[in-house]
C-alpha angles and dihedrals in degrees: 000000000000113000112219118236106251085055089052085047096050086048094051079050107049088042092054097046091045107050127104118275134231137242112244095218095178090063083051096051085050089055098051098041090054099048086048084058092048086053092047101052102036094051090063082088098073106089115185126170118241104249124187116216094241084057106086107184126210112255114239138175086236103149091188116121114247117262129204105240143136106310127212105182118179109214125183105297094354149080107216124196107199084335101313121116122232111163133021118224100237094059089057105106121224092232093045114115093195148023112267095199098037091051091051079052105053092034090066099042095051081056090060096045092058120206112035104227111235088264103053130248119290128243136159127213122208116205135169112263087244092052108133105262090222083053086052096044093048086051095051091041091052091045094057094038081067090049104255095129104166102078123182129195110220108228138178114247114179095335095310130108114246148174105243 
C-alpha cells in the first residue's frame, strides 16, 4: 500500500528526531584548551627555589614569598653562582676577607647588569644549615663589596624553600 506524503513526512520526521546523537567533539576541544591555558597561566604563581639534595636548609618560621634572584649556593666543596662553580672551598685562605673566585663572578656579572640601584643588586645565598659561620660571613662580605647589598638567606618554611 502507498503511504501518503504527508505519512512518509511525519516519518522523516519521527526517524530524524529519534536517532542517536553525536558527540561535538570540536566544542569539547575548545573546553579543554582553554582551561589548559587557565592552568598555564595561573600556575605561574607558584615560585619555589631550586634546591639541590646536599643542600640541607635551616628551617624558619619566614612567612616572604620566594623571589627569583642571583643565587650563591655552597655545595659540598664548592661555591656555585647560578649553578656554575667559581671557587672551591679549600683554596679559600683563614685570614682571607673575601672570595677570591666569587668576587671575579659577581663582578662580572654587575658589569653586565649596568647601573647599581641605590640599594644594591639582590642576590640569596643558600647554605647548609652546618655551613661555618666565618665561610658565610666571607660569602655575604664579598657579595656586598661587589655591590650586591640586599642579601637574602635561603630557609626552609613548611617544606618549602624560602627566602627568609
Amino acid at each position: 500500500m502507498k503511504t501518503s506524503r504527508r505519512a512518509r513526512r511525519m516519518q522523516r520526521h519521527y526517524g530524524r528526531m529519534h536517532r542517536a546523537g553525536g558527540l561535538n567533539l570540536v566544542s569539547l576541544m575548545d573546553i579543554f584548551t582553554i582551561l589548559v591555558f587557565f592552568l598555564m597561566v595561573n600556575s605561574s604563581d607558584v615560585k619555589v627555589m631550586q634546591n639541590s639534595s646536599d643542600v640541607a636548609l635551616p628551617q624558619s618560621t619566614a612567612k616572604q614569598v620566594a623571589e627569583e634572584t642571583l643565587t650563591v649556593q655552597v655545595s659540598g666543596q664548592s661555591i656555585l653562582v647560578q649553578g656554575r662553580e667559581v671557587a672551591r672551598l679549600d683554596s679559600i685562605g683563614a685570614n682571607d676577607v673575601t672570595v677570591a673566585g666569587l668576587a671575579e663572578e659577581l663582578d662580572w656579572r654587575r658589569e653586565r647588569r649596568g647601573e647599581v640601584p641605590a640599594n644594591g643588586f639582590e642576590v640569596t645565598i643558600m647554605a647548609s644549615r652546618d655551613t661555618d659561620y666565618r665561610l658565610l660571613r666571607k660569602i655575604m662580605q664579598t657579595c656586598v663589596d661587589q655591590q650586591y647589598r640586599q642579601v637574602k638567606l635561603a630557609v626552609e618554611s613548611a617544606g618549602e624553600a624560602r627566602n627568609g
